[in-house]
matplotlib code that plots the C-alpha trace (Angstrom):
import matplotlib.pyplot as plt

x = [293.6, 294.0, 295.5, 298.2, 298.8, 299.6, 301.8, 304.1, 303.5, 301.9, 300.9, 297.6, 295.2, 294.2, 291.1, 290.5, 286.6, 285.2, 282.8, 279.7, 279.6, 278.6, 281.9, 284.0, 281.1, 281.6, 285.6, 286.0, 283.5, 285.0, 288.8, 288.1, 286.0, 288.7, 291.9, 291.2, 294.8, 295.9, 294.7, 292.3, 293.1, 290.9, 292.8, 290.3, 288.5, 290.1, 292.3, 288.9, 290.4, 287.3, 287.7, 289.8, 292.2, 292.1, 292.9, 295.3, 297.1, 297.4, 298.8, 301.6, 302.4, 302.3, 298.9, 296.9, 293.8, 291.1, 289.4, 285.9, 286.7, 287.9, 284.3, 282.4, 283.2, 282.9, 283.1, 283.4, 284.0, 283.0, 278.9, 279.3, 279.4, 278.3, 278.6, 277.9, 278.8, 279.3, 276.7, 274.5, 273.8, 271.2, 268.6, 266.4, 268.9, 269.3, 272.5, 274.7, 275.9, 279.5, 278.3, 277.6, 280.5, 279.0, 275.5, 274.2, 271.5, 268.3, 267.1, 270.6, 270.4, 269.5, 266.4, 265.8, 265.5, 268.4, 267.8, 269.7, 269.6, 271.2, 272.1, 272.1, 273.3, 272.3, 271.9, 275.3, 275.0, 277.2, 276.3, 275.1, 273.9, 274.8, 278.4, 279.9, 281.7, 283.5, 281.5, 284.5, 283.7, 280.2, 279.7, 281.7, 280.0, 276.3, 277.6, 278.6, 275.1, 273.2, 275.4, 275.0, 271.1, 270.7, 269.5, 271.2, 271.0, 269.6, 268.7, 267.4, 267.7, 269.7, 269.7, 272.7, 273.5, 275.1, 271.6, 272.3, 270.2, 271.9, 271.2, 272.7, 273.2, 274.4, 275.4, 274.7, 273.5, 275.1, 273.3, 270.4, 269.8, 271.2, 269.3, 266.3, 267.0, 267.8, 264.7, 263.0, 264.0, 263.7, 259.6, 259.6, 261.6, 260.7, 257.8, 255.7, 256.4, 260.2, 259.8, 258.1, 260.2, 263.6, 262.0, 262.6, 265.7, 267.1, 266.2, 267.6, 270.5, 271.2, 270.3, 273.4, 275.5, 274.6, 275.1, 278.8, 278.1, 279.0, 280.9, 277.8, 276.5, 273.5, 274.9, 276.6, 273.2, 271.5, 274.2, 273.5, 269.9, 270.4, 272.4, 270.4, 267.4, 269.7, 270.1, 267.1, 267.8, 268.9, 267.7, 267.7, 265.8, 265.3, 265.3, 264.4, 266.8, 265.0, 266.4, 266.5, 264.2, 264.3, 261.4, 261.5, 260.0, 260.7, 262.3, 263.2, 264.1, 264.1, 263.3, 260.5, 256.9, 255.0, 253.3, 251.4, 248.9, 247.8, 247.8, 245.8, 242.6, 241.2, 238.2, 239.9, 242.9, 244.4, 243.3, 240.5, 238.5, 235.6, 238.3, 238.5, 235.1, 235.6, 239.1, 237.7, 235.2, 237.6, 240.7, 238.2, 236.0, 238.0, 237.4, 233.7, 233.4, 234.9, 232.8, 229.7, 230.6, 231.2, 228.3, 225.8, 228.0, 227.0, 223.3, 221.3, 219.2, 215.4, 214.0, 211.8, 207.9]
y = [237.3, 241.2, 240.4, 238.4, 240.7, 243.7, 241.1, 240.8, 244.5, 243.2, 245.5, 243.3, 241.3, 238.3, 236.6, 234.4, 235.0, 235.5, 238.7, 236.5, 235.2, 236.5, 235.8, 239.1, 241.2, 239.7, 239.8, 243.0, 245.2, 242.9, 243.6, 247.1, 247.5, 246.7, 247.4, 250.3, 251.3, 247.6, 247.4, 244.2, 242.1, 239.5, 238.5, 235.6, 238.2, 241.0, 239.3, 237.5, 234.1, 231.3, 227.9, 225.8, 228.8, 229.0, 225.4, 225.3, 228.1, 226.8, 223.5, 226.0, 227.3, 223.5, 224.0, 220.6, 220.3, 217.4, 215.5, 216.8, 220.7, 220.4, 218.9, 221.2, 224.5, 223.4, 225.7, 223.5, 224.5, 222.2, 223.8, 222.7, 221.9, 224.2, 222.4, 224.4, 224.5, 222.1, 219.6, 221.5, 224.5, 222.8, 223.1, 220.4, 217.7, 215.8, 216.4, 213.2, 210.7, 212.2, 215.6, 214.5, 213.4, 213.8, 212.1, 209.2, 209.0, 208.5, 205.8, 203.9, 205.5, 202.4, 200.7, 202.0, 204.9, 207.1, 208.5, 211.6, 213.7, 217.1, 219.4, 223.2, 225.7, 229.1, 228.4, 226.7, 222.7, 221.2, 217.5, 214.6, 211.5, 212.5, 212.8, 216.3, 217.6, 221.1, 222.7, 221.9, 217.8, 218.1, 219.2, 217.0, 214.1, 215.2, 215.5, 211.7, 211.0, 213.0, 212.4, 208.5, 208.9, 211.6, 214.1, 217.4, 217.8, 220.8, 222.0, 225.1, 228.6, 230.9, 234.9, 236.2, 239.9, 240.8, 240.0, 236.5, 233.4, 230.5, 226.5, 225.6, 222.1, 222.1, 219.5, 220.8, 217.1, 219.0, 222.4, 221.0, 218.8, 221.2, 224.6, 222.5, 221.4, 224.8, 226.2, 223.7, 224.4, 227.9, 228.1, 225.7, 228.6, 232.0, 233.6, 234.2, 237.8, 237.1, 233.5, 236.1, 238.9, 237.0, 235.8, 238.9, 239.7, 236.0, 237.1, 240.5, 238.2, 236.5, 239.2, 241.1, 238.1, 237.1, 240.1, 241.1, 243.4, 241.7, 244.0, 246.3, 247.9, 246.7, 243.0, 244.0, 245.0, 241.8, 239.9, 241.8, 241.1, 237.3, 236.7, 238.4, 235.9, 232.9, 233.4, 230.6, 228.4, 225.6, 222.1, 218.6, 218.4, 214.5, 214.0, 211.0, 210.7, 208.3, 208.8, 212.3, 212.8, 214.8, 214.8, 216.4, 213.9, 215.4, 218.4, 219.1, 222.1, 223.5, 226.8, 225.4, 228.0, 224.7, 223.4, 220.1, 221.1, 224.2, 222.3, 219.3, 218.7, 217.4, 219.6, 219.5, 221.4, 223.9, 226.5, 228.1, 228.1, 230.4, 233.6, 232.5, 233.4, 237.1, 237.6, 236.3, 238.9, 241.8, 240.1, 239.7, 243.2, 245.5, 242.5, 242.1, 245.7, 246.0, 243.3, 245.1, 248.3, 246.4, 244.5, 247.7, 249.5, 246.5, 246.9, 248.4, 251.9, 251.7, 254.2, 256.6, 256.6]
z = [-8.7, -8.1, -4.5, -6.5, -9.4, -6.4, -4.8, -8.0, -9.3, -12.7, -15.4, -16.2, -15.3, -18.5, -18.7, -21.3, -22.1, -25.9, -26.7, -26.7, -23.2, -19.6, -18.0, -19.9, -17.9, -14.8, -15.3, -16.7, -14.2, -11.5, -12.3, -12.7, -10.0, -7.8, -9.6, -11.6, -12.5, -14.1, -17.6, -18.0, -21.1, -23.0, -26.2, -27.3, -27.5, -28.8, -31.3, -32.6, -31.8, -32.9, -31.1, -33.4, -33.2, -29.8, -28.7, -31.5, -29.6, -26.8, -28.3, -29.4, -25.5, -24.4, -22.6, -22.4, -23.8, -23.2, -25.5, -24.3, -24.3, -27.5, -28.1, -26.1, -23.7, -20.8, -17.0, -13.9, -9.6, -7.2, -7.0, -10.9, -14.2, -17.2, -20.9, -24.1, -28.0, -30.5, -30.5, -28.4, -30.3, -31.7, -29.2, -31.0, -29.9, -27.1, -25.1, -26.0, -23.3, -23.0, -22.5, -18.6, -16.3, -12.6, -13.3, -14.1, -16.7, -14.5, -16.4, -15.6, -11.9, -9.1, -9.0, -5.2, -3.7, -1.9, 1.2, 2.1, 5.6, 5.6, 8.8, 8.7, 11.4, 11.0, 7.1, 6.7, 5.5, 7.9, 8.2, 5.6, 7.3, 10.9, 9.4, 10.2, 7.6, 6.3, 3.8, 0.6, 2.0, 2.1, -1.0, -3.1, -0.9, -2.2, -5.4, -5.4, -3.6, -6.3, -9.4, -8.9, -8.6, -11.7, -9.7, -10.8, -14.9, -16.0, -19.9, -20.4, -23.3, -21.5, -21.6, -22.3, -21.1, -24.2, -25.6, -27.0, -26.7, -25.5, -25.0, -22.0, -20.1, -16.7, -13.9, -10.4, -7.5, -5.0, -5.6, -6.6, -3.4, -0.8, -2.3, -1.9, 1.3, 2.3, 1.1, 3.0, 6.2, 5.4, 5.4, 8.6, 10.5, 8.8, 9.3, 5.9, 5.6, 5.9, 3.5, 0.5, 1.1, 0.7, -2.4, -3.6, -1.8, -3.7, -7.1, -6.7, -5.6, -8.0, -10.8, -9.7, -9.5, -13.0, -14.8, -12.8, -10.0, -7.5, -6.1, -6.2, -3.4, -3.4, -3.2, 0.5, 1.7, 0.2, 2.0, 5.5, 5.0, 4.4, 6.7, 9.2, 7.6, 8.4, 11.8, 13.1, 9.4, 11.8, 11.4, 9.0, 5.9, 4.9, 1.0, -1.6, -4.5, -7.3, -10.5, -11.7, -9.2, -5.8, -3.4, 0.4, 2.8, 6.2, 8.2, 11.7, 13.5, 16.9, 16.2, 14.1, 13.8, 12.7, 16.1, 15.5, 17.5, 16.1, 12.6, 13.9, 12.1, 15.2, 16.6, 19.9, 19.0, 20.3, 17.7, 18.4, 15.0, 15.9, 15.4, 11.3, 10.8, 11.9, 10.3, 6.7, 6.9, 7.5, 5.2, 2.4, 2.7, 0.3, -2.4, -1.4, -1.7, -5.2, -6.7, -5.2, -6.9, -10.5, -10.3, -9.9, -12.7, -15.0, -13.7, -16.4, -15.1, -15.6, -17.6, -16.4, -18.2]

ax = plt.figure().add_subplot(projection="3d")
ax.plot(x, y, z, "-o")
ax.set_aspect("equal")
plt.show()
């Protein structure tokens, strides 16, 4: 948008958020972030348009309208679909039918089960089914798999950063089924340190996503450190699809740190169980100690004759 705007010397940049949602933040700190010296403009926003006024606007410029934003407001990219208003301001009620366009109710999803296999390189999906495919193709494929199984609605009260509540529905198959996936294959190739630390690192993430800095700092050197993290992410991850449902049934990986024979139960493994007995006593001594020490503070004294 700014890289355009420069291109054809314009004086503003126009988004058309209202004051009560998260998008103005993300526009406005965004825009200015980058492009300081154009003004930012929101008129549905600053003029105080409500909704009717709004689509009845742009029925006046010859802007097309369809049938179900004029029902709901309604975001959509390819990762997916984000419903809100109307109807579902009442977060006692059910989302109707033609709230939903890429899923399938699950009760009307098929009677069997879906088998999907996903391929990652370095953290990338690049593959569904053996079938390699660029990461645009892939998506809108899972999307199909998932949307036609159920898998992928999403009905939740939202936080708003301009401090509003908010009942949000959302349709994400794709998202759903490849995130899982992903994090997946992530614990069969991190170590555990690195698989509770990126916890962290992910929530930071998407913190700074959600409230518009992106263009933060701190987001650069939470992108170095992931993709550092993604470097041995390589591998399939085998789901069920069952409608609504989503259920991991198998992974594979060549850089894989779980070794069958280590993890076999069988006496005759590789692992040599006589070490456990030594490292619980030093991983558990601290805690040992401290229960000690409460348990003779509790102790009542004698009293002396």
């Amino acid at each position: 948008m700014i890289e355009i705007a420069q291109k054809e010397d314009a004086t503003g940049l126009v988004h058309g958020c209202t004051g009560r949602g998260n998008d103005q933040v993300r526009f406005d700190i965004t825009l200015g972030s980058l492009a300081p010296n154009i003004k930012v403009l929101a008129p549905v926003r600053d003029w105080g348009l409500t909704r009717e006024e709004e689509i009845a606007y742009a029925k006046t410029k010859g802007i097309p309208v369809s049938d179900s934003a004029k029902k709901y407001s309604i975001d959509a990219s390819v990762w997916g679909r984000a419903i809100e208003c109307g109807l579902l301001e009442d977060a006692s009620q059910t989302p109707p039918d033609d709230a939903y366009e890429w899923t399938v109710a699950p009760e009307e999803a098929p009677d069997k089960p879906e088998i999907i296999t996903i391929a990652f390189e370095s953290g990338v999906p690049v593959a569904v089914n053996g079938k390699k495919m660029t990461p645009l193709a892939l998506i809108e494929e899972v999307n199909k798999i998932a949307g036609r199984n159920g898998v992928g609605r999403i009905d939740h009260i939202e936080d708003r950063i301009v401090g509003l509540k908010s009942r949000e529905v959302y349709e994400c198959p794709a998202a759903t089924v490849i995130l899982e996936a992903h994090k997946d294959l992530e614990k069969m190739v991190m170590t555990r340190h690195e698989v509770l630390f990126k916890e962290q690192v992910d929530a930071q993430w998407v913190y700074l996503a959600y409230t518009g800095l992106w263009v933060d700092p701190l987001k650069d050197d939470l992108d170095a450190f992931i993709n550092r993290s993604q470097q041995n992410v390589t591998g399939e991850v085998k789901l069920k699809l069952y409608k609504g449902s989503l259920i991991v049934i198998g992974r594979t990986s060549p850089m894989s740190l779980y070794d069958k024979n280590l993890a076999n139960y069988n006496i005759k493994t590789t692992f040599n169980q006589s070490h456990s007995h030594g490292f619980i006593e030093l991983w558990g001594l601290q805690t040992r100690m401290y229960n000690s020490l409460m348990k003779a503070e509790k102790k009542p004294r004698s009293k002396k004759p």
